[in-house]
HTML snippet that shows the backbone in 3Dmol.js (N, CA, C, O; Angstrom):
<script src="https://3Dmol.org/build/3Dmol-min.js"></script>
<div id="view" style="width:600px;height:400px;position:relative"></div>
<script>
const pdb = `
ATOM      1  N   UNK A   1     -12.267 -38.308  68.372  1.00  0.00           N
ATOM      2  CA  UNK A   1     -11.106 -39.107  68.701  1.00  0.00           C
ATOM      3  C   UNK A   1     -10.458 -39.631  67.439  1.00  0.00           C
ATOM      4  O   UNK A   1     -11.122 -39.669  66.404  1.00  0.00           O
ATOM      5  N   UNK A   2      -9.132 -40.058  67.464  1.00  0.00           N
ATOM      6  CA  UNK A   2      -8.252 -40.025  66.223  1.00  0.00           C
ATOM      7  C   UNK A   2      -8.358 -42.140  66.584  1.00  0.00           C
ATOM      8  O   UNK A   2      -8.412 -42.690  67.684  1.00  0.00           O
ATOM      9  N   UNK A   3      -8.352 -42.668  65.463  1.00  0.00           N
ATOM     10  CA  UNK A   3      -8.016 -44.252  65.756  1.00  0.00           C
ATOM     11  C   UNK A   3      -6.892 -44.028  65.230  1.00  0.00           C
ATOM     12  O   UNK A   3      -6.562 -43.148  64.435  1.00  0.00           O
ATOM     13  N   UNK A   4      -5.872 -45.458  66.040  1.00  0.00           N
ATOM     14  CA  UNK A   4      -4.648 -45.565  65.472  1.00  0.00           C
ATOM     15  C   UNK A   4      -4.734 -47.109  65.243  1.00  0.00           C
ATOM     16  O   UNK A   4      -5.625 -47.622  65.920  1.00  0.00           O
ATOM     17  N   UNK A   5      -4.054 -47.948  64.483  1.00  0.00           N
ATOM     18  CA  UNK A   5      -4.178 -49.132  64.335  1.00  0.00           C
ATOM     19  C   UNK A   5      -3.050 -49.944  65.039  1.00  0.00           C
ATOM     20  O   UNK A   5      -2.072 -49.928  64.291  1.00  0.00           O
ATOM     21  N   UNK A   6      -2.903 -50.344  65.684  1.00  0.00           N
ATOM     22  CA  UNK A   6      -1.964 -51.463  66.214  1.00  0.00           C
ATOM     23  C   UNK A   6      -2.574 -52.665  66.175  1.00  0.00           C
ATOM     24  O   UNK A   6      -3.648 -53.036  66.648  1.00  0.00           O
ATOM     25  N   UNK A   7      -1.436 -53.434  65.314  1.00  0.00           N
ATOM     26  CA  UNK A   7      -2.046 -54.671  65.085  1.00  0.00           C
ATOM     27  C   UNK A   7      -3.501 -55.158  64.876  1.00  0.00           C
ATOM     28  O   UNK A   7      -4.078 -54.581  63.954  1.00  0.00           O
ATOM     29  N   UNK A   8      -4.103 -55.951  65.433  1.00  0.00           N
ATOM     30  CA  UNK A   8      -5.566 -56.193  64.665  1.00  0.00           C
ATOM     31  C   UNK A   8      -6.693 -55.062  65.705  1.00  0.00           C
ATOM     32  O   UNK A   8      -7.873 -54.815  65.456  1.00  0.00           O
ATOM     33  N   UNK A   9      -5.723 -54.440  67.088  1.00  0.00           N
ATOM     34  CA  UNK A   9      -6.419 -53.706  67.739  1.00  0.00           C
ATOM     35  C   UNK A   9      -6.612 -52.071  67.395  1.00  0.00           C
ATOM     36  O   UNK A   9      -5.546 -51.456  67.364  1.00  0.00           O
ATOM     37  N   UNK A  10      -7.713 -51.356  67.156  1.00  0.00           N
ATOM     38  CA  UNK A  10      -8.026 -49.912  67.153  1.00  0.00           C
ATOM     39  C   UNK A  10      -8.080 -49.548  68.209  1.00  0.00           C
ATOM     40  O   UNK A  10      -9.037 -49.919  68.889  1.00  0.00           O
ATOM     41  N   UNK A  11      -6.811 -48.440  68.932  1.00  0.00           N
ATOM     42  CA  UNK A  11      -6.945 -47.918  69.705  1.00  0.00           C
ATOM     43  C   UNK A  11      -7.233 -46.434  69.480  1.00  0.00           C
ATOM     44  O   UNK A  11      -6.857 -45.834  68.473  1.00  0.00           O
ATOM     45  N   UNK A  12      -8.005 -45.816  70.599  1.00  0.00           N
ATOM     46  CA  UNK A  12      -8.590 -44.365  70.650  1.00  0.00           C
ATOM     47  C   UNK A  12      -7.603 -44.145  71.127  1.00  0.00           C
ATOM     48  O   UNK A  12      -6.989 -44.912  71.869  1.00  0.00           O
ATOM     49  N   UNK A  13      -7.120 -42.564  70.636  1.00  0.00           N
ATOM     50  CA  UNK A  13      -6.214 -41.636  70.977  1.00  0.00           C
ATOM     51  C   UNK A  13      -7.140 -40.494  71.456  1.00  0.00           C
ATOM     52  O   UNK A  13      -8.015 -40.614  70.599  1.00  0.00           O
ATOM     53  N   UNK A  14      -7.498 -39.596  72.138  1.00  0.00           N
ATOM     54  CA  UNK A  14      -8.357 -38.502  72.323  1.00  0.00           C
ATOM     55  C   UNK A  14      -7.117 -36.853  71.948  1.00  0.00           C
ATOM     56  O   UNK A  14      -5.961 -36.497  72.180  1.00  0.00           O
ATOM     57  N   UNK A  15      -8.165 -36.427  71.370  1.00  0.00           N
ATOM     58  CA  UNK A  15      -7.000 -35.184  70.895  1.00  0.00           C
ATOM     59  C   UNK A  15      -7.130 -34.553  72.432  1.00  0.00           C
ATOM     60  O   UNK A  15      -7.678 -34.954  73.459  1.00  0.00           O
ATOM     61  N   UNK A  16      -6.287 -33.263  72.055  1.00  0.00           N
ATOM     62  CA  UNK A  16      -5.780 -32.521  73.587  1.00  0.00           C
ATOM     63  C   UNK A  16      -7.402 -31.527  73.853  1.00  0.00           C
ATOM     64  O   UNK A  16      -7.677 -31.154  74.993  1.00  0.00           O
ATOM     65  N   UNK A  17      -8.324 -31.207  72.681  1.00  0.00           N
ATOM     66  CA  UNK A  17      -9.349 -30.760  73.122  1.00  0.00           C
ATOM     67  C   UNK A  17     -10.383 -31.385  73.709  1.00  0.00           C
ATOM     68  O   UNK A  17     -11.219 -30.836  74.426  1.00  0.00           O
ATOM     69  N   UNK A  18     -10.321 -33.147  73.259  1.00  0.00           N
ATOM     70  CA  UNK A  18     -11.067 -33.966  74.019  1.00  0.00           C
ATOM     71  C   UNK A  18     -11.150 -34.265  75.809  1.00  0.00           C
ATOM     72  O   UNK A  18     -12.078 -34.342  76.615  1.00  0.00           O
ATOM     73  N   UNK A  19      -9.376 -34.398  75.909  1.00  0.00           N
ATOM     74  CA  UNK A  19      -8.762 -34.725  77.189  1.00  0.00           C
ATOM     75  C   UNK A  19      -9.310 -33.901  78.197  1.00  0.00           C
ATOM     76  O   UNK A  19      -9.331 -32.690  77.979  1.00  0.00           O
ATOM     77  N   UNK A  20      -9.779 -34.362  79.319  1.00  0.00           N
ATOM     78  CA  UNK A  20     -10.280 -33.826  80.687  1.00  0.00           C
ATOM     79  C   UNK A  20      -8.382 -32.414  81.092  1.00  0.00           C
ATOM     80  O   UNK A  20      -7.265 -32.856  80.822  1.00  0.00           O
ATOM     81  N   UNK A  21      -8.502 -31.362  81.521  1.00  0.00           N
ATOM     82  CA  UNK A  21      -7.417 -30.598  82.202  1.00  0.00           C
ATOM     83  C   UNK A  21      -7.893 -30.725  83.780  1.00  0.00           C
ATOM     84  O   UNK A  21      -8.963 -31.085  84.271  1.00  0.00           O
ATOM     85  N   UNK A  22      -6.719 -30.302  84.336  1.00  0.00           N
ATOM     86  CA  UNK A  22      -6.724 -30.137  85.841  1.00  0.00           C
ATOM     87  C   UNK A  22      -5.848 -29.189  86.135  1.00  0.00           C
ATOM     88  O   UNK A  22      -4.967 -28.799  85.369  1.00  0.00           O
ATOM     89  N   UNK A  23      -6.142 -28.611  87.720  1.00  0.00           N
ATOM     90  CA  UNK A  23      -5.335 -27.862  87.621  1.00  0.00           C
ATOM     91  C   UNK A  23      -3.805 -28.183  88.405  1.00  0.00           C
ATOM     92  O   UNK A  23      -3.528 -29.326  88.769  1.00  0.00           O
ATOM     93  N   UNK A  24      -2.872 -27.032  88.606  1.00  0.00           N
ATOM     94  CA  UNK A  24      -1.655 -27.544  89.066  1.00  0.00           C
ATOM     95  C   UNK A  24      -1.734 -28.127  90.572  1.00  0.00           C
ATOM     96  O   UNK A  24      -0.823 -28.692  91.178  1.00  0.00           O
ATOM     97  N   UNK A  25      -2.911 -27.881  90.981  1.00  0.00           N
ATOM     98  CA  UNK A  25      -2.799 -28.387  92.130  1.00  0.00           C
ATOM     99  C   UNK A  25      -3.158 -29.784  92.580  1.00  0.00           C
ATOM    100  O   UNK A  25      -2.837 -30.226  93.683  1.00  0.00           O
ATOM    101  N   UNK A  26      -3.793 -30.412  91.731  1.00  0.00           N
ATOM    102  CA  UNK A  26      -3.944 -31.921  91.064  1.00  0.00           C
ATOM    103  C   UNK A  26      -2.875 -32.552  91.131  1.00  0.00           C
ATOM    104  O   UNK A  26      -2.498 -33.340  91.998  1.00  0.00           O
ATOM    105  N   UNK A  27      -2.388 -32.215  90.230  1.00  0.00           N
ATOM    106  CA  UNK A  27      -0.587 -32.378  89.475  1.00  0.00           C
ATOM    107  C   UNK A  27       0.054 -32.924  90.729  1.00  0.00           C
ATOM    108  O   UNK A  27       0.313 -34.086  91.044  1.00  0.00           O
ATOM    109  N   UNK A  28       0.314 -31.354  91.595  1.00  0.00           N
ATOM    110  CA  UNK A  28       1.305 -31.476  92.557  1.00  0.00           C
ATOM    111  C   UNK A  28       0.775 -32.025  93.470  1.00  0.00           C
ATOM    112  O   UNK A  28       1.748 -32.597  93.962  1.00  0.00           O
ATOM    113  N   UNK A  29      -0.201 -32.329  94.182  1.00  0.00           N
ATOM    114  CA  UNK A  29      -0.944 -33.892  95.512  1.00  0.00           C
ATOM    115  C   UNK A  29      -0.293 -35.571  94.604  1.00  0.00           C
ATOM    116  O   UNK A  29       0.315 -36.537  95.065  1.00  0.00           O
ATOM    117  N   UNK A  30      -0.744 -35.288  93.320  1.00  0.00           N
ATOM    118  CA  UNK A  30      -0.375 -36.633  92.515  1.00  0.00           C
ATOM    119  C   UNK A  30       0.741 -36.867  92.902  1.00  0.00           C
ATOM    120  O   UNK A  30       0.897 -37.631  93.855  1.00  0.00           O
ATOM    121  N   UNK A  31       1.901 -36.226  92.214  1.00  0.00           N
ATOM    122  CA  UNK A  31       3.432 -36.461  92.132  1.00  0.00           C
ATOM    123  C   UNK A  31       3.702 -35.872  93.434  1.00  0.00           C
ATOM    124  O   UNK A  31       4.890 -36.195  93.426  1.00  0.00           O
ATOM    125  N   UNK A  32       3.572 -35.288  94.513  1.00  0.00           N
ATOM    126  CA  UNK A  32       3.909 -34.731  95.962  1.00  0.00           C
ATOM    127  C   UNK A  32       5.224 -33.704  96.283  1.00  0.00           C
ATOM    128  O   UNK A  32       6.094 -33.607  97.148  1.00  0.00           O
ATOM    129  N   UNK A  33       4.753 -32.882  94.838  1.00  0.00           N
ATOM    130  CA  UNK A  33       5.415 -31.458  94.981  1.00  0.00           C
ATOM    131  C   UNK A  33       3.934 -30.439  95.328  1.00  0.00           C
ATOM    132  O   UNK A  33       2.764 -30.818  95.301  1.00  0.00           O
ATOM    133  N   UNK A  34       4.480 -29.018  95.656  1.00  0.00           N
ATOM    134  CA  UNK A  34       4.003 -28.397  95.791  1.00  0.00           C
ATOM    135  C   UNK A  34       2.761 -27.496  94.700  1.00  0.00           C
ATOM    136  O   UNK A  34       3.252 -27.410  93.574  1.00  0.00           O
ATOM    137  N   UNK A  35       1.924 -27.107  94.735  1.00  0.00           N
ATOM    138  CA  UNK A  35       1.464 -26.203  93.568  1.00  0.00           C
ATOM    139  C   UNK A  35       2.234 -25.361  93.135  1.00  0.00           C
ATOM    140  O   UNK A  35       2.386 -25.428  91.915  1.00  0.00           O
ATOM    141  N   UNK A  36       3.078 -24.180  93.910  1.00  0.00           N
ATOM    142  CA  UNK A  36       3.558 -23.598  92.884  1.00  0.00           C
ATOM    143  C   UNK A  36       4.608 -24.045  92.446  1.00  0.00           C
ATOM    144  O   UNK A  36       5.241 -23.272  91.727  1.00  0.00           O
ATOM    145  N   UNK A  37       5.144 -25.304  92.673  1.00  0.00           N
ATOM    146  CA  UNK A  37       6.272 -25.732  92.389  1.00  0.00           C
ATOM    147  C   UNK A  37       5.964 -26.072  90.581  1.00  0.00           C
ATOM    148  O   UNK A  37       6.575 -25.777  89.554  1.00  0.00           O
ATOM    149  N   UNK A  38       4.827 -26.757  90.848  1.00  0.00           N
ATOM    150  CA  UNK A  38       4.024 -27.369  89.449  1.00  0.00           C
ATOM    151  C   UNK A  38       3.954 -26.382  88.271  1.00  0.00           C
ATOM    152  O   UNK A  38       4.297 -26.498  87.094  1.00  0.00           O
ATOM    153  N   UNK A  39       3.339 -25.268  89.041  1.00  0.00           N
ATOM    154  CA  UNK A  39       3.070 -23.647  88.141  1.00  0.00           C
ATOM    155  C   UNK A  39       4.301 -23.503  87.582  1.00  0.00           C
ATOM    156  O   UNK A  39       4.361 -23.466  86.353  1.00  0.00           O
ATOM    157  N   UNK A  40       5.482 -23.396  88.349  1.00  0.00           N
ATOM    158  CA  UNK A  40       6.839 -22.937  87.900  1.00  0.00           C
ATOM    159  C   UNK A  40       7.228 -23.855  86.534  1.00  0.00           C
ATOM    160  O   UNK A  40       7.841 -23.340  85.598  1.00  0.00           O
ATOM    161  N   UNK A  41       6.749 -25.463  86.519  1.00  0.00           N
ATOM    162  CA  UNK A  41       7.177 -26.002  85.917  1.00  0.00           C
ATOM    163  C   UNK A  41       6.768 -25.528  84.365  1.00  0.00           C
ATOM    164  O   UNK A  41       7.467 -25.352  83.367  1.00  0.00           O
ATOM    165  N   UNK A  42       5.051 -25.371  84.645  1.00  0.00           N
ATOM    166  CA  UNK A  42       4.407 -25.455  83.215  1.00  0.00           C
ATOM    167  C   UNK A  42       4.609 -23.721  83.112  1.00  0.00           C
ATOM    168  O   UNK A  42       3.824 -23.169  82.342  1.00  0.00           O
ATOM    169  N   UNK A  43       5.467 -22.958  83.735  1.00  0.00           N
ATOM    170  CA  UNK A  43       5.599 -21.554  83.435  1.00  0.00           C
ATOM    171  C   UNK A  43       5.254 -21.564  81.839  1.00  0.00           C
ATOM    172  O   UNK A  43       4.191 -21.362  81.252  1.00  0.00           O
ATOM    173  N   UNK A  44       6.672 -21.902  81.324  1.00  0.00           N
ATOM    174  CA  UNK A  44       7.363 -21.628  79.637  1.00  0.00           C
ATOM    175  C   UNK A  44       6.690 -22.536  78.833  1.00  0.00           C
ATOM    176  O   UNK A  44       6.804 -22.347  77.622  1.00  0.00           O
ATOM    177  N   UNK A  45       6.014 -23.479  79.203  1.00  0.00           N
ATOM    178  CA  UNK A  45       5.404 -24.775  78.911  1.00  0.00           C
ATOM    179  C   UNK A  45       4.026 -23.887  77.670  1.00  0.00           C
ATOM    180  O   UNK A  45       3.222 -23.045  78.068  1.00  0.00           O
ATOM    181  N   UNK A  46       4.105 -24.305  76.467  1.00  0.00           N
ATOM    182  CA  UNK A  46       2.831 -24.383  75.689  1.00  0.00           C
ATOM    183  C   UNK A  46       2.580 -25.345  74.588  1.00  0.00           C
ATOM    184  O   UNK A  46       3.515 -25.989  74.113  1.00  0.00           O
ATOM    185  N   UNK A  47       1.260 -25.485  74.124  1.00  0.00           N
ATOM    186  CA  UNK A  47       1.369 -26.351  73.156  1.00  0.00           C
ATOM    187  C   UNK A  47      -0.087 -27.024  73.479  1.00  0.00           C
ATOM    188  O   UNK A  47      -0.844 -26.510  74.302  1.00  0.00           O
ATOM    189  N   UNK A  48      -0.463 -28.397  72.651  1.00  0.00           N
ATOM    190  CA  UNK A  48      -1.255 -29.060  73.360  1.00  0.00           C
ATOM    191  C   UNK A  48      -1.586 -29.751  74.434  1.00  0.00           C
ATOM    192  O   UNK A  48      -1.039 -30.802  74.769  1.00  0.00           O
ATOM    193  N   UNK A  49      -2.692 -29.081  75.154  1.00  0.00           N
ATOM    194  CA  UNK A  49      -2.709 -29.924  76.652  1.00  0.00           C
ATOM    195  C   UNK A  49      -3.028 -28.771  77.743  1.00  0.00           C
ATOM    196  O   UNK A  49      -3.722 -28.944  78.745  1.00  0.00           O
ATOM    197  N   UNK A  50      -2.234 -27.258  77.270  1.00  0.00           N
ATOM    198  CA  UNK A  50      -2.688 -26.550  78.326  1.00  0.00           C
ATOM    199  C   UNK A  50      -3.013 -25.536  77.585  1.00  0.00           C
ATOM    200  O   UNK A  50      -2.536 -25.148  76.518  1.00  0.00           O
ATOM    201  N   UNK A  51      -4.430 -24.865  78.655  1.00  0.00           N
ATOM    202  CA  UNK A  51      -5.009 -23.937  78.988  1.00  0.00           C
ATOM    203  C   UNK A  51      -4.632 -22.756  79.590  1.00  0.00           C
ATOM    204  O   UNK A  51      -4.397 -22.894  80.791  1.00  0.00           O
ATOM    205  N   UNK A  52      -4.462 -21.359  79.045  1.00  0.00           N
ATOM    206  CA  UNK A  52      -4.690 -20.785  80.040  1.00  0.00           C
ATOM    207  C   UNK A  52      -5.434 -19.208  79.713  1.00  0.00           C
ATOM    208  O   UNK A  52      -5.667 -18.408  78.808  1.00  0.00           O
ATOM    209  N   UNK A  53      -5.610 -19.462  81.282  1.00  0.00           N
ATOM    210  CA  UNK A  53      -7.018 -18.053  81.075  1.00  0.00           C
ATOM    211  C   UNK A  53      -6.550 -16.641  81.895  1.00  0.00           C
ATOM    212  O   UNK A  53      -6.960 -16.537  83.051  1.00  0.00           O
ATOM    213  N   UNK A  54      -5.851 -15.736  81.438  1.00  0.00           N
ATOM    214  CA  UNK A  54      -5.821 -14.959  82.112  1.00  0.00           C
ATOM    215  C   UNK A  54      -7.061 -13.590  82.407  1.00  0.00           C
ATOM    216  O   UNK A  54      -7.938 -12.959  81.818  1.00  0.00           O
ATOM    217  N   UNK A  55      -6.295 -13.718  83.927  1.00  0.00           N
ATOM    218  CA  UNK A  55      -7.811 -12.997  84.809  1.00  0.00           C
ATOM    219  C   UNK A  55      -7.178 -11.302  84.778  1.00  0.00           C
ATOM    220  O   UNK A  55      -6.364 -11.056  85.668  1.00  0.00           O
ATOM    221  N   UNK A  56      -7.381 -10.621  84.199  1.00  0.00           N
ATOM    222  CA  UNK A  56      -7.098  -9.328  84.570  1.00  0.00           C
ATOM    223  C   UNK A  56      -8.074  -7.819  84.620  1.00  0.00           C
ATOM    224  O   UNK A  56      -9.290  -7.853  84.427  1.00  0.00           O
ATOM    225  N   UNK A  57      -7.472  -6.791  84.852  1.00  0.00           N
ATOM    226  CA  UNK A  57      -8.623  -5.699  85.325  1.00  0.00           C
ATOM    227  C   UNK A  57      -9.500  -5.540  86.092  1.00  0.00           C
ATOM    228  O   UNK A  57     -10.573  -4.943  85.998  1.00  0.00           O
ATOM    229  N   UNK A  58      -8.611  -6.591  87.601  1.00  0.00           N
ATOM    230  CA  UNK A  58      -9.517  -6.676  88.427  1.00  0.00           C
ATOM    231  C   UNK A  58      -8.913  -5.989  89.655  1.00  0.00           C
ATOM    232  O   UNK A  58      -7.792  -6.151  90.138  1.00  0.00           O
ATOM    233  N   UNK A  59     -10.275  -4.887  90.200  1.00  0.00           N
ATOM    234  CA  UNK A  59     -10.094  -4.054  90.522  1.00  0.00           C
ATOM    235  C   UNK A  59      -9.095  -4.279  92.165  1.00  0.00           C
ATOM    236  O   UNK A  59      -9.459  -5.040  93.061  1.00  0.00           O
ATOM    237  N   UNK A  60      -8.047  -3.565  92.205  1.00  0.00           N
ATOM    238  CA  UNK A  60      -7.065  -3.536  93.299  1.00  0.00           C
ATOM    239  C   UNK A  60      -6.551  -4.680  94.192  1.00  0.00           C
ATOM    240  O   UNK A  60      -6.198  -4.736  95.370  1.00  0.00           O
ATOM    241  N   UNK A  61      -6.666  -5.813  92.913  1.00  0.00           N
ATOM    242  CA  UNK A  61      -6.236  -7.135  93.251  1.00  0.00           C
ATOM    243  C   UNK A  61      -5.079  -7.398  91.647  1.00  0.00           C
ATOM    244  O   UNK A  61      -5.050  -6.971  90.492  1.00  0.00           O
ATOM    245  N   UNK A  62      -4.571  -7.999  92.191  1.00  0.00           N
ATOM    246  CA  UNK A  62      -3.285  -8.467  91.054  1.00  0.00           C
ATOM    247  C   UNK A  62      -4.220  -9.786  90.284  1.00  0.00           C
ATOM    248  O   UNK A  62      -4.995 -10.685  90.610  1.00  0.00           O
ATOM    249  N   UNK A  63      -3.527  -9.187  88.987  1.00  0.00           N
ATOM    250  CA  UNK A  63      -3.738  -9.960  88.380  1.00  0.00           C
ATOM    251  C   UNK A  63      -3.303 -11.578  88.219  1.00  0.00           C
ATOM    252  O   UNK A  63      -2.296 -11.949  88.822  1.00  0.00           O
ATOM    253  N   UNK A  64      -3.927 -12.372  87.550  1.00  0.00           N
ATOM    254  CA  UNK A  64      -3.081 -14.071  87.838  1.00  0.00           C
ATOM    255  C   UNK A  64      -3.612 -14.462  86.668  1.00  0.00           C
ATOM    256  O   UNK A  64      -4.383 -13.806  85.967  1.00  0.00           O
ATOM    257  N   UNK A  65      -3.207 -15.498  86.472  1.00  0.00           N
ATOM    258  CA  UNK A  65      -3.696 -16.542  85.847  1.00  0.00           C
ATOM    259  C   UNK A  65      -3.758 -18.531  85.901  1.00  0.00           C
ATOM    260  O   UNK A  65      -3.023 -19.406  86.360  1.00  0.00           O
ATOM    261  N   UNK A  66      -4.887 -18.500  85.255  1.00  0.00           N
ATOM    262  CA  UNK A  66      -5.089 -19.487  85.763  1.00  0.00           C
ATOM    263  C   UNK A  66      -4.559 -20.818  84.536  1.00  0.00           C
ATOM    264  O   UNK A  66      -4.923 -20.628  83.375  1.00  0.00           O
ATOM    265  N   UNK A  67      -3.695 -22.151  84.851  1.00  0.00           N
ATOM    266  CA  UNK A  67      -3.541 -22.977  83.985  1.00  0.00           C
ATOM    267  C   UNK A  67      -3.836 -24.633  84.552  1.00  0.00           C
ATOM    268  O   UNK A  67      -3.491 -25.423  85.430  1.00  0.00           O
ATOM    269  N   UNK A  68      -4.824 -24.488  83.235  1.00  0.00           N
ATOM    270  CA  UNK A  68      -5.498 -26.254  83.478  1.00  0.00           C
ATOM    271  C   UNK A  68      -4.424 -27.049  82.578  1.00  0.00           C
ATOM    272  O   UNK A  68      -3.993 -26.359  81.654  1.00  0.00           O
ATOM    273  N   UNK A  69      -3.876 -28.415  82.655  1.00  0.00           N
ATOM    274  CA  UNK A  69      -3.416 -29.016  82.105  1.00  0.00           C
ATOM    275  C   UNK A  69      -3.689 -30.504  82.119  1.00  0.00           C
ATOM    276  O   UNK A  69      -3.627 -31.006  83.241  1.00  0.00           O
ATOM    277  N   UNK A  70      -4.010 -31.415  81.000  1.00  0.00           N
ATOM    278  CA  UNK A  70      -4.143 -32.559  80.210  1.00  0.00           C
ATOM    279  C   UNK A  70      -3.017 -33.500  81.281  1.00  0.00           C
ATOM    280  O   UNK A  70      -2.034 -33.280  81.990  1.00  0.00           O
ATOM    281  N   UNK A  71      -3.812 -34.558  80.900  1.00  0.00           N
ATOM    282  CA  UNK A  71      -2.469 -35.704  80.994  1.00  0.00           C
ATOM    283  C   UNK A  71      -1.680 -35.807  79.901  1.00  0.00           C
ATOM    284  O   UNK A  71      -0.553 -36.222  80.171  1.00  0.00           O
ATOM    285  N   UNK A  72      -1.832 -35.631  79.041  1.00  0.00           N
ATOM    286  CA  UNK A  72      -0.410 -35.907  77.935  1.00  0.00           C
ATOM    287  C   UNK A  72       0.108 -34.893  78.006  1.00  0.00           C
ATOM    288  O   UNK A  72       1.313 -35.057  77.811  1.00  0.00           O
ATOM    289  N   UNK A  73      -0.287 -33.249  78.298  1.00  0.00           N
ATOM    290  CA  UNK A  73       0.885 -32.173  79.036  1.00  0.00           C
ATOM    291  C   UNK A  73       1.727 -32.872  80.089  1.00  0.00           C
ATOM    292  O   UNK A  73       2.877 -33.293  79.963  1.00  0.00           O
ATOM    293  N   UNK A  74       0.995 -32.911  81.066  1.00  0.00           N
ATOM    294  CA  UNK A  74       1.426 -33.492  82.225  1.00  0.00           C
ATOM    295  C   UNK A  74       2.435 -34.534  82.038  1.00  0.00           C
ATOM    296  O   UNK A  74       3.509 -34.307  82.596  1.00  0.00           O
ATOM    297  N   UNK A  75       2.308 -35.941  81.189  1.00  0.00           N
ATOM    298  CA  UNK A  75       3.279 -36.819  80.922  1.00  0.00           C
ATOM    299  C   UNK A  75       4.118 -36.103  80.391  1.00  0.00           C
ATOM    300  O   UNK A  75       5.119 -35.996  81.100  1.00  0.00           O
ATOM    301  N   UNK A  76       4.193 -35.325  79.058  1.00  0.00           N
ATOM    302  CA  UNK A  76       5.275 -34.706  78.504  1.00  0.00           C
ATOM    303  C   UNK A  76       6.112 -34.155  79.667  1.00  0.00           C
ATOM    304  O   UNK A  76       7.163 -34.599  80.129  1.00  0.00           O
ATOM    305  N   UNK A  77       5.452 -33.168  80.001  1.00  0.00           N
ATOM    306  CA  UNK A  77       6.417 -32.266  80.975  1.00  0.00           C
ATOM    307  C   UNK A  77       7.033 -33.621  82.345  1.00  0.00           C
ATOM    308  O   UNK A  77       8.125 -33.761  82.896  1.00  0.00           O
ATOM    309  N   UNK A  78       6.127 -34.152  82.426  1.00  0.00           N
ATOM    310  CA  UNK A  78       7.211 -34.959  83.853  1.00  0.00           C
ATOM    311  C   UNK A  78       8.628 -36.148  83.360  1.00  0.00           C
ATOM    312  O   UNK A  78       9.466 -36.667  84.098  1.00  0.00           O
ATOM    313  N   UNK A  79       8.447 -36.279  81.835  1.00  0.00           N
ATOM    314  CA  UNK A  79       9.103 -37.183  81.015  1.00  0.00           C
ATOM    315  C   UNK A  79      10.624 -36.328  80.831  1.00  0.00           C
ATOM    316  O   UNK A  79      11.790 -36.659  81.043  1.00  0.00           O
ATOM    317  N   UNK A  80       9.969 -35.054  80.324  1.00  0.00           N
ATOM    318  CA  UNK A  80      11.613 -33.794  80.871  1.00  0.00           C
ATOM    319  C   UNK A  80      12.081 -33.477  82.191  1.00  0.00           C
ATOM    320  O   UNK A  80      13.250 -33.309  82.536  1.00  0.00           O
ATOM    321  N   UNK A  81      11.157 -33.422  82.815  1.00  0.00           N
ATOM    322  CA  UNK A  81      11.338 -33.098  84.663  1.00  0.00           C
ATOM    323  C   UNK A  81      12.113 -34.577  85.259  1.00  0.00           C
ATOM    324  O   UNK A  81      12.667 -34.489  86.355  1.00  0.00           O
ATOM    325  N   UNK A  82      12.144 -36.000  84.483  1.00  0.00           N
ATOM    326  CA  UNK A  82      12.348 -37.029  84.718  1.00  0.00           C
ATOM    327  C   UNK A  82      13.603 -37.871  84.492  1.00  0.00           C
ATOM    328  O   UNK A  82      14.121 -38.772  85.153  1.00  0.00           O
ATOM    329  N   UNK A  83      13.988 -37.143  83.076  1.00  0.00           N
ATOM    330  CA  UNK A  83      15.095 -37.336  82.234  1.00  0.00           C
ATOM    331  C   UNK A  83      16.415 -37.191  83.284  1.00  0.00           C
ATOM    332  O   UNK A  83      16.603 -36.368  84.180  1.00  0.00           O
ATOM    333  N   UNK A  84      17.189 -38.232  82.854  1.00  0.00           N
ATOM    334  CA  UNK A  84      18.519 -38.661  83.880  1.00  0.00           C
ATOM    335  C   UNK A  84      19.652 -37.632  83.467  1.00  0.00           C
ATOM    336  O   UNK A  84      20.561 -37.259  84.208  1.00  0.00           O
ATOM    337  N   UNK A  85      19.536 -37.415  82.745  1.00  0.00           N
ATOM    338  CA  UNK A  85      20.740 -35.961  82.283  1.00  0.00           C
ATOM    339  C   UNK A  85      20.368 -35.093  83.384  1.00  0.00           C
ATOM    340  O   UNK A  85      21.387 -34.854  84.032  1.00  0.00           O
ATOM    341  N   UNK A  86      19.091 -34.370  84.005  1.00  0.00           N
ATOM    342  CA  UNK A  86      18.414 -33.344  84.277  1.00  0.00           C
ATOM    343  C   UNK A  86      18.866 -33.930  85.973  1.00  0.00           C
ATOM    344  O   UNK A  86      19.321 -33.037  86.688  1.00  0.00           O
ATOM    345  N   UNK A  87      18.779 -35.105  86.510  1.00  0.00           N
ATOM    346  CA  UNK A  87      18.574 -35.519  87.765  1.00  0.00           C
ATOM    347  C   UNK A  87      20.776 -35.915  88.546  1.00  0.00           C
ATOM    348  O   UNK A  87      21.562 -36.746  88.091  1.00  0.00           O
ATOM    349  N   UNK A  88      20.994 -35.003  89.635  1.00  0.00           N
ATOM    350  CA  UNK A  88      22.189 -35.144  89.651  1.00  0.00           C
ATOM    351  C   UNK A  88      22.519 -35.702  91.424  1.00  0.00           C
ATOM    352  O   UNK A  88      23.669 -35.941  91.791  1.00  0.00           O
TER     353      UNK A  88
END
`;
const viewer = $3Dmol.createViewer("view");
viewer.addModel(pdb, "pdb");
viewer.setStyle({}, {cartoon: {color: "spectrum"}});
viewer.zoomTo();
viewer.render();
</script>
């Protein structure tokens, strides 16, 4: 974990490899969209916070993949999904 100093208090920051992920279907029960609505969101989405594992070469089933994502993904992305320019 990274300390940051504010004032006379040390607060823990946990990096994005520390942070617990979940998956989109977490996400979307939390905020009360759908899963793939969630998926769609973190489509283009990379960086710190998400995971992903793709499943392929499996036999006469399509391939997928799977993406876990952080709460500070999660805040990021709902902070753009949130933004008043974006909401009409």
């Amino acid at each position: 974990m990274t300390e940051r100093r504010d004032g006379d208090l040390a607060l823990s920051v946990p990096r994005a490899c520390e942070e617990r992920h979940y998956p989109a279907s977490f996400w979307a029960g939390l905020w009360g969209f759908s899963a793939k609505t969630v998926r769609e969101w973190f489509r283009d989405e990379y960086g710190p916070g998400i995971l992903r594992q793709p499943n392929i070469g499996r036999r006469r089933k399509r391939d997928y993949t799977t993406i876990m994502i952080s709460a500070s993904a999660a805040a990021r992305v709902y902070a753009k999904r949130t933004d008043k320019d974006l909401i009409h």
